[in-house]
C-alpha positions as CSV (number, residue, x, y, z in Angstrom):
1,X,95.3,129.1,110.9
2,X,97.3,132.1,109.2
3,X,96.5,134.6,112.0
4,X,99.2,132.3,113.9
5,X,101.0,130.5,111.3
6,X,101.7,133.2,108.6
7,X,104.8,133.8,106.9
8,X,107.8,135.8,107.8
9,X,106.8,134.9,111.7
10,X,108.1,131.5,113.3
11,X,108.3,130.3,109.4
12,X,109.6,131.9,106.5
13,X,107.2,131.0,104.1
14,X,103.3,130.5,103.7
15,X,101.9,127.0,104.5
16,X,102.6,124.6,101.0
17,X,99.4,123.5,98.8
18,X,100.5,119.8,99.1
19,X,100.4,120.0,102.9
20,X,97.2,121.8,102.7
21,X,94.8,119.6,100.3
22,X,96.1,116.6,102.6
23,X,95.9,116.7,106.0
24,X,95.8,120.9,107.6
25,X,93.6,120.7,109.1
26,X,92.5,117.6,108.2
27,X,89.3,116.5,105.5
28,X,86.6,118.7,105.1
29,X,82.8,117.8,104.2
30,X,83.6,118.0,101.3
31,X,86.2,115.5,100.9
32,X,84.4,113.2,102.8
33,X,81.3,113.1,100.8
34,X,82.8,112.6,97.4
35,X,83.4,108.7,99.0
36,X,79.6,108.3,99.9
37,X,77.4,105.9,97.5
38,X,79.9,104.7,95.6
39,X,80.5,108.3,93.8
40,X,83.8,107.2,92.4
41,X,82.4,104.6,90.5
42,X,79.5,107.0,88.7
43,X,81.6,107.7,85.6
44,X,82.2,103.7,85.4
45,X,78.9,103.1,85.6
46,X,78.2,105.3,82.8
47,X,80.7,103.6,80.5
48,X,79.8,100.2,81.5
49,X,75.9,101.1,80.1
50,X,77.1,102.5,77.1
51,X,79.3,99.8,76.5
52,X,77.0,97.5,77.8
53,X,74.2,99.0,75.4
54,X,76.0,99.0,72.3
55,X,77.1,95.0,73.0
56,X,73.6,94.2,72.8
57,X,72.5,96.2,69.9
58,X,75.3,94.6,67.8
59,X,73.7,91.1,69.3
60,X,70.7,91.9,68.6
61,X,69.2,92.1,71.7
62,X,68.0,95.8,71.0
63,X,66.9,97.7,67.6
64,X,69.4,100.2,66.4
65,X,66.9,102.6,67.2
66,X,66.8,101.7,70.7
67,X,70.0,101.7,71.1
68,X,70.9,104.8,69.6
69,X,68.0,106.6,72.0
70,X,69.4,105.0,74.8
71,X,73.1,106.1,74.1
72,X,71.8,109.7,73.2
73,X,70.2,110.2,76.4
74,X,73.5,108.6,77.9
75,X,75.2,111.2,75.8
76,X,73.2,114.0,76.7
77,X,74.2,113.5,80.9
78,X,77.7,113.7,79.8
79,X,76.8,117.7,78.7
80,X,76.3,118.3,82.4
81,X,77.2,116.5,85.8
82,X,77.3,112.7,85.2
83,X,77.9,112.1,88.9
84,X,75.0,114.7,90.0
85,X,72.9,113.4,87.3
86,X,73.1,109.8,88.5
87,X,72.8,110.4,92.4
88,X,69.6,112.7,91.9
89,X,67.9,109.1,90.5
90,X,68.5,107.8,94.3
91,X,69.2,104.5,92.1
92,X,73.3,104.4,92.3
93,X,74.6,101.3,90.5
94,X,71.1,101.2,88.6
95,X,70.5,105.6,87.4
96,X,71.3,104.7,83.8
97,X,68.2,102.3,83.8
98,X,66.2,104.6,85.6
99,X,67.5,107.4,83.9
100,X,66.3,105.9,80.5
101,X,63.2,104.5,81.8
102,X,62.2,108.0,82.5
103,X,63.3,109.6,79.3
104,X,62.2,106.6,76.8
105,X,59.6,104.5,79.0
106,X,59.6,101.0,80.4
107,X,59.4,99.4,77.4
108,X,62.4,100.9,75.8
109,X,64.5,101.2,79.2
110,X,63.5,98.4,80.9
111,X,65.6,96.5,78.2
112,X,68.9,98.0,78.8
113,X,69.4,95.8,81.8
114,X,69.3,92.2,79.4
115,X,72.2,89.5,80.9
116,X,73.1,91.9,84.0
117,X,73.0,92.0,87.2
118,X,73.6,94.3,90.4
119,X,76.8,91.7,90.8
120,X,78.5,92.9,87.6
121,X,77.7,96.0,87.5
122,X,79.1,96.5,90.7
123,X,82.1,94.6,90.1
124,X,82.6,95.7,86.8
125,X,83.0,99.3,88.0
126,X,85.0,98.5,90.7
127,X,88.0,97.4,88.4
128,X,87.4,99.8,86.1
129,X,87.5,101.9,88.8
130,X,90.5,100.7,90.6
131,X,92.5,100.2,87.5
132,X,92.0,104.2,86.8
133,X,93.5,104.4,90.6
134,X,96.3,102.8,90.1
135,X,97.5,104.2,87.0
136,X,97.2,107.7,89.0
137,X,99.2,105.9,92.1
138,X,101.6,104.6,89.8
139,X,102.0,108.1,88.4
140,X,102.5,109.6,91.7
141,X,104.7,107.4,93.0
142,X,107.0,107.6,89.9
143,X,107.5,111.0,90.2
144,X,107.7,110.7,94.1
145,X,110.7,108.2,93.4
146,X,112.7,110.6,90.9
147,X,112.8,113.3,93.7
148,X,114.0,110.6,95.7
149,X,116.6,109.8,93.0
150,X,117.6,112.7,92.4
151,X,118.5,113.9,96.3
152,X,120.2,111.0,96.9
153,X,122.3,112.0,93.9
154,X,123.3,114.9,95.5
155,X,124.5,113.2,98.5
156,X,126.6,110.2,97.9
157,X,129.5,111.4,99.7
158,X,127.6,112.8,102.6
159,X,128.9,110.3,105.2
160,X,126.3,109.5,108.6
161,X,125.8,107.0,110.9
162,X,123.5,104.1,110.5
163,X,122.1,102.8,113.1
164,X,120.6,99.5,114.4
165,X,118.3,99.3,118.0
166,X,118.2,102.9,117.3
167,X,121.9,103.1,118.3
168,X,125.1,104.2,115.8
169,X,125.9,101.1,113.2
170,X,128.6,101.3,110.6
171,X,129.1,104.7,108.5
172,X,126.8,105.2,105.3
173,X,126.1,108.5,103.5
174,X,122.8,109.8,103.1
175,X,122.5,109.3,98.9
176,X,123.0,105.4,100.2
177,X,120.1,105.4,103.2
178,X,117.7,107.3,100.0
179,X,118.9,104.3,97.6
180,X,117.8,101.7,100.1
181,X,114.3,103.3,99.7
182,X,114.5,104.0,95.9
183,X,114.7,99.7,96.0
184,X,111.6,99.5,98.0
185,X,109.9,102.2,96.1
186,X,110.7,99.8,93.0
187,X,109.1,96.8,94.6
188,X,106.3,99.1,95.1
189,X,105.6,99.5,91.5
190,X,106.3,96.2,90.8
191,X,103.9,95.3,93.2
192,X,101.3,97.7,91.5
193,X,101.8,96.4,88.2
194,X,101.5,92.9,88.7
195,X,98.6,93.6,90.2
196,X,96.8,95.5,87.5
197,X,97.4,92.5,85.5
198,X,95.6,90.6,87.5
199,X,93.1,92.9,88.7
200,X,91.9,94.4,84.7
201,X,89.9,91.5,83.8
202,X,86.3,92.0,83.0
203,X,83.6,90.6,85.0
204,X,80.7,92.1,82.2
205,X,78.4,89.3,81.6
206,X,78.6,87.6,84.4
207,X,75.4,88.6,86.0
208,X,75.3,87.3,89.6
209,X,76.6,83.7,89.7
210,X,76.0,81.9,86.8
211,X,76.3,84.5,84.1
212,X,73.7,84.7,81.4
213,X,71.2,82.5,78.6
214,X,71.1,85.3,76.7
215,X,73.9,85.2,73.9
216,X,76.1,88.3,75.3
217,X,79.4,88.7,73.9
218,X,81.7,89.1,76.6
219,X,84.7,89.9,74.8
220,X,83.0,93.3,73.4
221,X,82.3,94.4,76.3
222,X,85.3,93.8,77.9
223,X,87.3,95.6,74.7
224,X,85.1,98.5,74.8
225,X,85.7,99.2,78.5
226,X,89.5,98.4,78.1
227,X,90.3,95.4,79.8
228,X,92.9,92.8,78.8
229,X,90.8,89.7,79.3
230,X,87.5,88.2,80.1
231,X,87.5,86.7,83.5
232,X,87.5,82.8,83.4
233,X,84.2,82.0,86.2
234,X,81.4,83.7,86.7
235,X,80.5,83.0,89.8
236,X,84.2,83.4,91.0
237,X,84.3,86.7,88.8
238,X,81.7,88.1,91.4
239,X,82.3,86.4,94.5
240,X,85.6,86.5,94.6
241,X,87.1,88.4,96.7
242,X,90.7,88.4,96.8
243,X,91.0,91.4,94.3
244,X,89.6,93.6,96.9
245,X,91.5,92.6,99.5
246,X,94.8,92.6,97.5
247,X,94.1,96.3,96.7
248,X,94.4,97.4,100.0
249,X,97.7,94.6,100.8
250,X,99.6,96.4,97.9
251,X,98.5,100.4,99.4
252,X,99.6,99.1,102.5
253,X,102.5,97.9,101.4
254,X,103.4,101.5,99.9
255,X,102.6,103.6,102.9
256,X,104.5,101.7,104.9
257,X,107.6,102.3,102.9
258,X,107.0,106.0,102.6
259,X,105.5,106.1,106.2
260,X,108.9,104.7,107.3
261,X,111.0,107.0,105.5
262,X,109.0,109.8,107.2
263,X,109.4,108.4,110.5
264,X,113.7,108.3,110.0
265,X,113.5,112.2,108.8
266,X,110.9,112.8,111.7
267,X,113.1,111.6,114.2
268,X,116.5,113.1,112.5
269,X,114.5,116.7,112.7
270,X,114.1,116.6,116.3
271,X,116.7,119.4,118.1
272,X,118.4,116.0,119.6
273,X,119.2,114.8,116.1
274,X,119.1,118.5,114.0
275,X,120.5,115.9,111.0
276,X,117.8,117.3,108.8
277,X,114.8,120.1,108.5
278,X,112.0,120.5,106.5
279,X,111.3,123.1,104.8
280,X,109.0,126.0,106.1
281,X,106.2,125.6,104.0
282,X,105.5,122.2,105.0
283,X,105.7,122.9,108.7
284,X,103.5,124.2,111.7
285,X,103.9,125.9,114.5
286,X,102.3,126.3,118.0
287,X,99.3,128.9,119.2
288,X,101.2,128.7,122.8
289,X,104.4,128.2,122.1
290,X,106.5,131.0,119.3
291,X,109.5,129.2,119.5
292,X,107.7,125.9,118.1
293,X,108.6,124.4,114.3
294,X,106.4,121.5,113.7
295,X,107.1,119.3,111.0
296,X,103.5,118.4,109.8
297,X,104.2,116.7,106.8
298,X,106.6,114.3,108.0
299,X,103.7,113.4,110.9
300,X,101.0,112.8,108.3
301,X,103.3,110.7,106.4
302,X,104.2,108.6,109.0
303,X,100.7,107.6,109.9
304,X,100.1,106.7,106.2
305,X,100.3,102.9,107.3
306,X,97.9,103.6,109.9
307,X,95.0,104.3,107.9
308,X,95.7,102.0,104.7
309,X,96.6,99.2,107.5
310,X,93.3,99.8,109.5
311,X,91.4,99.8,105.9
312,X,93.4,96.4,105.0
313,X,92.5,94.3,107.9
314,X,88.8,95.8,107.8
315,X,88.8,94.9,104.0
316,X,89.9,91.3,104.7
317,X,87.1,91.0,107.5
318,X,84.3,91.8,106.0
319,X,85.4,88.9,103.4
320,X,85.5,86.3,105.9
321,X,82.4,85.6,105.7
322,X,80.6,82.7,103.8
323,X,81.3,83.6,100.4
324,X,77.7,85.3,98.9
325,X,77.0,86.8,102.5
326,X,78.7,90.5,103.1
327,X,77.1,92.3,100.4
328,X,75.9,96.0,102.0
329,X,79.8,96.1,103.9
330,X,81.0,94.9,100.6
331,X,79.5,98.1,99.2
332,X,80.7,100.4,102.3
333,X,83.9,98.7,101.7
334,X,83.9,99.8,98.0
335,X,83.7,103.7,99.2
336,X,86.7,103.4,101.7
337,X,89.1,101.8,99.3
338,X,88.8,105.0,96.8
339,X,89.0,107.5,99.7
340,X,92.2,105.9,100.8
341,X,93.8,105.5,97.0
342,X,92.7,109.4,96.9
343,X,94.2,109.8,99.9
344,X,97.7,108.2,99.3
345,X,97.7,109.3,96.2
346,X,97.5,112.9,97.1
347,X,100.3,112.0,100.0
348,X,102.9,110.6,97.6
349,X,102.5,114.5,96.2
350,X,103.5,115.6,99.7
351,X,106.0,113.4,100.1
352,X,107.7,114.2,96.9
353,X,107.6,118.0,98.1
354,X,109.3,117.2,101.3
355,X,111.9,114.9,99.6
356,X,113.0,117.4,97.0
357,X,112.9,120.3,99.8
358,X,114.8,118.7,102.5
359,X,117.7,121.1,104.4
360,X,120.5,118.2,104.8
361,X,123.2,119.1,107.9
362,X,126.0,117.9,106.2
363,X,128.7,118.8,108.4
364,X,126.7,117.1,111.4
365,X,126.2,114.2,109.7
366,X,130.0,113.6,109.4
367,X,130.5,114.4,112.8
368,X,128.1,112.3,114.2
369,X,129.1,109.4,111.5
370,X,132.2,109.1,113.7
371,X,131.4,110.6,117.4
372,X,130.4,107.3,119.0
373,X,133.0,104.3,118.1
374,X,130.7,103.5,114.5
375,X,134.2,102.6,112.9
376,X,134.8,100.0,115.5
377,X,134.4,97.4,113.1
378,X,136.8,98.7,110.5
379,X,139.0,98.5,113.3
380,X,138.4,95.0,114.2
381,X,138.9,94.5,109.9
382,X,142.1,96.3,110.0
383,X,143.0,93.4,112.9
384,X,142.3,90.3,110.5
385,X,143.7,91.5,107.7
386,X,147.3,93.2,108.5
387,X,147.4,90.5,111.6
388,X,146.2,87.5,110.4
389,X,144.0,87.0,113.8
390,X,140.7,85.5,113.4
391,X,137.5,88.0,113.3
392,X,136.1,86.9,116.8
393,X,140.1,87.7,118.8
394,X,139.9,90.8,116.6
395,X,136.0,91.6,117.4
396,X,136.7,90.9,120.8
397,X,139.9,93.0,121.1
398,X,138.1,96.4,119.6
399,X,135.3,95.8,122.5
400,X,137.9,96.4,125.0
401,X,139.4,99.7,123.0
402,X,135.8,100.6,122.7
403,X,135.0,100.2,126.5
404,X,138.4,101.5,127.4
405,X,138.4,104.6,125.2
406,X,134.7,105.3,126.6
407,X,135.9,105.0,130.1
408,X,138.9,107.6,129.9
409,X,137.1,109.6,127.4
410,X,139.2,109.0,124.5
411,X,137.7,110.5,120.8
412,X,137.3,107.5,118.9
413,X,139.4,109.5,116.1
414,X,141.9,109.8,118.4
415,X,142.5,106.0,119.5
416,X,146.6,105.6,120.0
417,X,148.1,102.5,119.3
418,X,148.7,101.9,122.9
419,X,145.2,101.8,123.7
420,X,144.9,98.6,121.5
421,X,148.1,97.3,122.3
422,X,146.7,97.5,125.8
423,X,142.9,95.6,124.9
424,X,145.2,92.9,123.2
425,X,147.3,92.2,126.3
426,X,143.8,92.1,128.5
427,X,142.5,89.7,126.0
428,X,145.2,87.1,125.8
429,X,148.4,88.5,126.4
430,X,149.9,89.9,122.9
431,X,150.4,92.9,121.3
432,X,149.8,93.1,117.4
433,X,151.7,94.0,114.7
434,X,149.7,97.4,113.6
435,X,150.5,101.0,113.1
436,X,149.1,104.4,114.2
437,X,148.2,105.2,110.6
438,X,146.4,101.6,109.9
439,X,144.5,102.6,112.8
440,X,143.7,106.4,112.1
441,X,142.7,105.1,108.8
442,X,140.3,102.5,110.0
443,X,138.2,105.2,112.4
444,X,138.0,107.6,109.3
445,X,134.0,107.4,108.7
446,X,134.8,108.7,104.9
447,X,137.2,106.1,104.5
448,X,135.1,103.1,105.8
449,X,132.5,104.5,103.4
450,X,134.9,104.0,100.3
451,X,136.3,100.5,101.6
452,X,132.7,99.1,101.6
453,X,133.2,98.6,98.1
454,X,131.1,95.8,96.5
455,X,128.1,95.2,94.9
456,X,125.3,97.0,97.2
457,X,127.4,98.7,99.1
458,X,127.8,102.3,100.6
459,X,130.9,103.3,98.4
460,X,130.2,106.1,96.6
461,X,131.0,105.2,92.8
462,X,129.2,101.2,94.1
463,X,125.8,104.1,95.2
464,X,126.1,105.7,91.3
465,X,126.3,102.9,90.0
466,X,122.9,101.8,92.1
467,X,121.3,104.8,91.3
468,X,121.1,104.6,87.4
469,X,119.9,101.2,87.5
470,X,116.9,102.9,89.8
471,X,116.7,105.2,86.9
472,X,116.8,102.4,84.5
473,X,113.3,101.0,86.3
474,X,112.2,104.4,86.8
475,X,112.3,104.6,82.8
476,X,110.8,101.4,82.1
477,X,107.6,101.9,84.8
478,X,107.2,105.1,82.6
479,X,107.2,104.1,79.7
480,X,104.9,100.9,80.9
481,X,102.7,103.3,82.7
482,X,102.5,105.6,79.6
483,X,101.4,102.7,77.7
484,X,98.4,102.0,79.8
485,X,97.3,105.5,79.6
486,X,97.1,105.0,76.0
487,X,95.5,102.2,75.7
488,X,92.5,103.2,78.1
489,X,92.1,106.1,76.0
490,X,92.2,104.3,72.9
491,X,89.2,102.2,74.5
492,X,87.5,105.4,75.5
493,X,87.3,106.3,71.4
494,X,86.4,103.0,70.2
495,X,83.4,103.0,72.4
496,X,82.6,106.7,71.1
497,X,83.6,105.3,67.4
498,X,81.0,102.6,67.9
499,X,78.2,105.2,69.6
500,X,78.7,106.9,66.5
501,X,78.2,104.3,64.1
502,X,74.9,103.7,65.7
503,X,73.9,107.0,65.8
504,X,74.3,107.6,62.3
505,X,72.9,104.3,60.9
């Protein structure tokens, strides 16, 4: 689209990478092929045979010679292309057997597949699979949440309206609205890591329903391919389906968060708003219309929930079924939740980009924070506590200055006392005990930002303080999710650490 879109035309700068890999144009063959036949789960098929293969040697279910063959020729794919390898068989979940079966014969290969079934395999790989998602979500989305961080840093006196039924609430400043997220963005991870615990537990050895007679050591298995724990029922460990499900309920969860956050900036973009802009690389423009400034980014964002929400309800659907029943859409299934991981994950990238590059209107943010009667409620405060009336006289005496002013078109900064003097007298026939300053001070948008001053609140030291206890969670996640990294790798060596041993015996 660059003979339109180029830089230095409507836009100042050539389309970003982010925006590009994830939704301009939109995905390409490419893309969507990589989701066919389960072709995420190829490399965790792999490890599952070796690891698989090197359980039963040490059971004594195969020779050492066997198994070293077998885990050789395993070896040997991993010079080249496992996934091509694997998908040229035809055989998906079961290449490695016919991989071997080709290279060593029936009588050697046709023993690789001892205490397993299609079941495990498949649901072995899946949470193998998924767990390798969610570490690179989790990554994403932590460093997606320190760009939030660290604009909202920038902006804790940078007083705006908030609004309610899409009309202007109470004053907040923008490093406040980004803090509100940064607490949803930690319930995101939270979310995610609970769920790992749950969902890396090994299925291996549970073969279908009933697991196995042959003497298979679970535990191995479920060491070698890193998981924490050995799942408790086998028949629940393949035919339950909650996992699954869950995946998509926590994805959803995320995009929803970030997809709401779009839609805010979306909406504060538009000329009617001009509150913030996005930045030029992550924006189109129109093939009619010159003038047009398109903020792309923001519109992919906001349909994030869309898709993982479409994918969540379809998920829990084809589950509702009796339990051993929707095995081929189980499958399908399988292929759609690693396209949308890859697709979010990819997102969060994008939404980091726009979040760090965001053009703030500072100046209009104050003036809007205090254009349309927002501090009406400070004023009503001001009532009850240099008065002594009671909040509802108060509320109802500011409704009158509000209709009043509105009617002879009086700035709300520029309420006079008689004005109120006036709304109490309609009310119930009294004037109040208040002074011009008391009420300039209560329709100052800055200054009802610094009175909301407690725990949670707007203020802009009360915000700070927020913000390094984001940064506090931020650490730990990292630190948590640094952990896991490690530890998958370490598996990774101890199954190559135990191929070796067999090898050289």
């Amino acid at each position: 689209m660059a003979f339109y879109r180029g830089a230095n035309i409507r836009l100042t700068k050539e389309t970003s990478e982010n925006l590009m890999k994830t939704c301009y144009p939109g995905p390409d063959e490419e893309t969507l092929g990589r989701y066919a036949r389960l072709r995420p789960q190829y490399i965790a098929f792999q490890a599952f045979d070796k690891a698989h293969i090197i359980m039963l040697c040490e059971q004594g279910w195969l020779t050492r010679q066997e198994a070293a063959d077998m885990l050789r020729v395993l070896r040997e794919l991993e010079r080249g292309d496992v996934e091509e390898a694997r998908a040229a068989t035809g055989e998906h979940w079961h290449a490695g057997e016919a991989i071997l079966t080709q290279a060593l014969g029936k009588e050697v290969g046709g023993k690789m597949h001892i205490g397993r079934s299609s079941g495990d395999l498949l649901n072995v790989t899946y949470r193998f699979t998924l767990r390798r998602k969610l570490l690179d979500l989790g990554l994403a989305l932590n460093k997606f949440r320190d760009a939030v961080l660290r604009v909202a840093q920038l902006h804790l006196d940078t007083v705006m309206p908030a609004y309610t039924h899409m009309q202007h609430a109470q004053p907040q400043t923008f490093g406040y609205y980004l803090a509100s997220w940064a607490t949803a963005y930690d319930r995101d991870f939270q979310r995610l890591r609970q769920f790992f615990e749950r969902a890396n537990v090994s299925p291996a050895g549970a073969a279908v329903t009933v697991g196995s007679e042959f003497g298979l050591d679970r535990e191995r298995t479920c060491r070698l391919l890193g998981f924490d724990s050995v799942s408790v029922n086998c028949f629940d460990s393949i035919w339950g389906r909650d996992v699954e499900i869950e995946a998509m309920s926590v994805l959803s969860l995320l995009c929803g968060d970030v997809g709401r956050l779009a839609e805010d900036l979306l909406l504060w973009s538009t000329p009617e708003f001009r509150m913030v802009e996005s930045d030029d690389s992550l924006c189109g423009t129109s093939s009619i219309m010159p003038q047009k400034k398109n903020a792309y980014a923001l519109e992919y964002l906001k349909g994030l929930p869309c898709i993982a929400s479409g994918l969540f309800v379809e998920m829990s659907m084809v589950h509702k079924n009796p339990t051993s029943a929707p095995v081929l859409e189980w499958i399908r299934m399988m292929g759609d939740t690693w396209r949308s991981y890859d697709e979010v994950i990819t997102a969060l990238a994008l939404a980091e980009e726009e979040i760090a590059t965001l053009k703030v209107n500072k100046d209009l943010m104050r003036y809007r924070a205090g254009y349309y009667w927002a501090t009406a409620t400070d004023l009503a405060g001001v009532m009850v506590t240099a008065c002594g009336i009671p909040w509802r006289r108060a509320h109802q005496i500011t409704a009158i200055v509000v209709r009043l002013g509105i009617e002879r078109g009086i700035k709300p900064e520029e309420v006079p006392l008689a004005l109120v003097q006036e709304a109490s007298r309609q009310y119930n026939g009294e004037e109040l005990p208040l002074t011009q300053e008391q009420i300039r001070a209560a329709m100052d948008p800055a200054e009802s930002v610094k009175h909301h001053d407690m725990p949670g609140g707007p203020a802009p030291q009360r915000v700070a303080e927020e913000l390094a206890l984001h940064r506090e969670n931020l650490k730990k996640d990292e630190m948590w999710l640094t952990e896991r990294q490690e530890r998958e790798r370490q598996a990774a060596r101890q199954m190559e650490e135990a191929i070796d041993r067999i090898l050289e015996a």
